[in-house]
C-alpha positions in Angstrom: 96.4 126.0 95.6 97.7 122.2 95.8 98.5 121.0 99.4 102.0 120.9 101.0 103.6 117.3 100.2 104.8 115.8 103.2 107.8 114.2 102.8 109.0 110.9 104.6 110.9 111.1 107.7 112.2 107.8 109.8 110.7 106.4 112.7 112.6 103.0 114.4 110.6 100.1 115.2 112.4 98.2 118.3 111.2 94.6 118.9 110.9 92.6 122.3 114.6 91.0 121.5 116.0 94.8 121.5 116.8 94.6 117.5 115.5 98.0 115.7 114.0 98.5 112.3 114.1 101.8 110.7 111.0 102.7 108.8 109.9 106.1 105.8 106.8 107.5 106.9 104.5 109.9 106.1 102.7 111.9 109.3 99.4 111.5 107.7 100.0 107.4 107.6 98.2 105.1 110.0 99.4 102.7 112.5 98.2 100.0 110.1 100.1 101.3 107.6 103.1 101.0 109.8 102.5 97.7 110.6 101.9 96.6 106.6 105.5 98.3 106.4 106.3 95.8 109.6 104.6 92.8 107.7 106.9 93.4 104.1 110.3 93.5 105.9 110.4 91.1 108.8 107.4 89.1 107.3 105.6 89.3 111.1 102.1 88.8 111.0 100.2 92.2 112.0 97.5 90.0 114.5 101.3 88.7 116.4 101.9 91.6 118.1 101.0 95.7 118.6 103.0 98.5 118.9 103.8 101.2 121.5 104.6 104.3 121.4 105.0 106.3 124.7 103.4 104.1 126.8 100.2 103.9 124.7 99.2 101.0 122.5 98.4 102.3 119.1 95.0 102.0 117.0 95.4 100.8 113.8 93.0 103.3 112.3 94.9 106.3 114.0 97.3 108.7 112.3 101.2 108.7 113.5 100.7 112.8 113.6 97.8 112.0 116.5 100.3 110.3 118.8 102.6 113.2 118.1 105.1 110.6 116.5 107.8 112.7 114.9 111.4 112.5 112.9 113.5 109.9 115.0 110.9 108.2 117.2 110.9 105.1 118.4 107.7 102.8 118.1 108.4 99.7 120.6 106.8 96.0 118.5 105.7 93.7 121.2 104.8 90.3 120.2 103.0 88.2 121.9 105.4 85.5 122.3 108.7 86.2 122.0 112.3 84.1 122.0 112.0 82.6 125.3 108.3 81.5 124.7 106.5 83.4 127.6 103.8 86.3 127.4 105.4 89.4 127.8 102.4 91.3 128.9 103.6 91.3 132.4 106.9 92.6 131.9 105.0 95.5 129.0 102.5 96.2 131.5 105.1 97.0 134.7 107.7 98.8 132.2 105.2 101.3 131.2 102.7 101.9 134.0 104.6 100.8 137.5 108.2 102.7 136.4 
């Protein structure tokens, strides 16, 4: 018997300026494939920035389906610099672990 094709759902991709992307994946696709995906719309370098997903920065070698990413979930892009030129580590690291 073949395997069950899995079919692409959409995931958004919000940047540290607020602007989102919508994204096809596949559950069984890595976070480096998600970024690749990143790198041939917006042209962003995959070494600028990592992703987020609730809470939780996200290996490149690990499957969406391990961080239970699903239909209509949203991934957060945060670059290292952004518009204004500072780090945003600060503001990342208070968002997700102090609220």
């Amino acid at each position: 018997m073949l395997p069950r094709p899995t079919y692409p759902f959409q995931i958004f991709v919000k940047d540290c300026n607020g602007k989102s992307l919508i994204l096809n994946v596949r559950k069984q696709d890595t976070v480096k494939d998600v970024k690749d995906n990143i790198f041939e719309q917006l042209g962003v370098s995959v070494d600028a920035y990592f992703v987020l997903f609730g809470g939780k920065i996200l290996e490149d070698d690990r499957g969406l389906a391990s961080y239970s990413i699903k239909k209509h979930s949203t991934l957060h892009m945060i670059t290292f610099l952004c518009n204004d030129g500072f780090l945003k580590m600060f503001s990342v690291f208070y968002m997700f672990h102090v609220l």
